[in-house]
C-alpha positions as CSV (number, residue, x, y, z in Angstrom):
1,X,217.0,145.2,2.6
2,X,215.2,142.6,0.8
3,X,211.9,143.2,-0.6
4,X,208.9,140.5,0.0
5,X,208.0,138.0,-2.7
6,X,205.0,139.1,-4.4
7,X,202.5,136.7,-5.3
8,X,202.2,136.1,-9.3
9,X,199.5,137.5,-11.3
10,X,196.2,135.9,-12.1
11,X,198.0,136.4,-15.7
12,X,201.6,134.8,-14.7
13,X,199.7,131.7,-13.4
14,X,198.0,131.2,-16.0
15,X,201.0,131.7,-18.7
16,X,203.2,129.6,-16.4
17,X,200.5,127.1,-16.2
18,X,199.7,127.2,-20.1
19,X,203.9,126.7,-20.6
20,X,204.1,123.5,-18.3
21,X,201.2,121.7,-19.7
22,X,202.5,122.3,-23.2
23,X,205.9,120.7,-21.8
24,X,204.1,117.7,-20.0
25,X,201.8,117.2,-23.5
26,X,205.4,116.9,-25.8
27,X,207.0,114.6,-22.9
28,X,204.2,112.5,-23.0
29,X,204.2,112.5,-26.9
30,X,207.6,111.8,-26.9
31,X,207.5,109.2,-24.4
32,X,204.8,107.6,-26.5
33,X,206.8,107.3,-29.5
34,X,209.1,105.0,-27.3
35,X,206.3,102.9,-26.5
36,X,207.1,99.3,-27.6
37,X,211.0,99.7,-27.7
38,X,210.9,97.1,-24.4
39,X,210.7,93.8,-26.2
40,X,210.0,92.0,-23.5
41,X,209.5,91.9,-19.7
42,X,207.8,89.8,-16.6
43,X,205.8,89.7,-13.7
44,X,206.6,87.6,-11.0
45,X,204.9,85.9,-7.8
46,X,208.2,84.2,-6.3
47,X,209.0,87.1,-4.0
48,X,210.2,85.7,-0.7
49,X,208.8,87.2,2.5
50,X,212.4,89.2,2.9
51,X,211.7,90.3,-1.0
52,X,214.5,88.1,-2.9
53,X,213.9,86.5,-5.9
54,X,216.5,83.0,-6.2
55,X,218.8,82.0,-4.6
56,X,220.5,84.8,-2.0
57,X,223.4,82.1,-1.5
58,X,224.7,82.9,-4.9
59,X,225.0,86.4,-4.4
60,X,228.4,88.7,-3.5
61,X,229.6,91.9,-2.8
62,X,231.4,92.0,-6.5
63,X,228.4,90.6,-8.0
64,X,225.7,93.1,-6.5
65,X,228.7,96.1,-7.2
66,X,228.2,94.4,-10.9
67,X,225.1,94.8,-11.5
68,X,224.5,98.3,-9.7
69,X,226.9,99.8,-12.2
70,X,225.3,98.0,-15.0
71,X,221.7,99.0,-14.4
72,X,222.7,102.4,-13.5
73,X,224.9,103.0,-17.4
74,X,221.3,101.4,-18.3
75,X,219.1,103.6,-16.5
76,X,221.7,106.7,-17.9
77,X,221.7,106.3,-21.2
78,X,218.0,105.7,-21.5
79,X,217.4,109.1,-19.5
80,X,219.7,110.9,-22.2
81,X,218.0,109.4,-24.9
82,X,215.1,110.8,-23.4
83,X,216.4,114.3,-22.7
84,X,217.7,114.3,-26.1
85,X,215.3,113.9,-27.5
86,X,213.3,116.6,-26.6
């Protein structure tokens, strides 16, 4: 049969907890060194009460499949930069 979990050690937590924080401490020094990459960006307060920015008219099916692909090879790459560069 199986055998209950056992809880950790006071020892175990506090190894495990030691581990993680060193991990979150080198993600966060590693993140900082891409601080300032982004060259630019914006803020915006012409949000319509449905949320669109522009002109919806303009928009298609091809065009929103478009840009979906496009931001998610974007988002990709820069989460494997990230990863490898750990």
């Amino acid at each position: 049969g199986m055998e209950p979990s056992r809880l950790p050690s006071e020892e175990e937590i506090s190894t495990a907890y030691d581990q993680g924080k060193e991990a979150v401490i080198a993600l966060f020094i590693k993140l900082e060194k891409l601080n300032g990459i982004a060259s630019w960006g914006w803020a915006t307060q012409d949000i319509s009460t449905s949320g669109h920015i522009g002109s919806p008219q303009l928009a298609s099916y091809q065009k929103g499949e478009e840009l979906a692909k496009w931001l998610i090879a974007r988002v990709e790459k820069a989460i494997l930069t990230i990863v490898n560069s750990l």
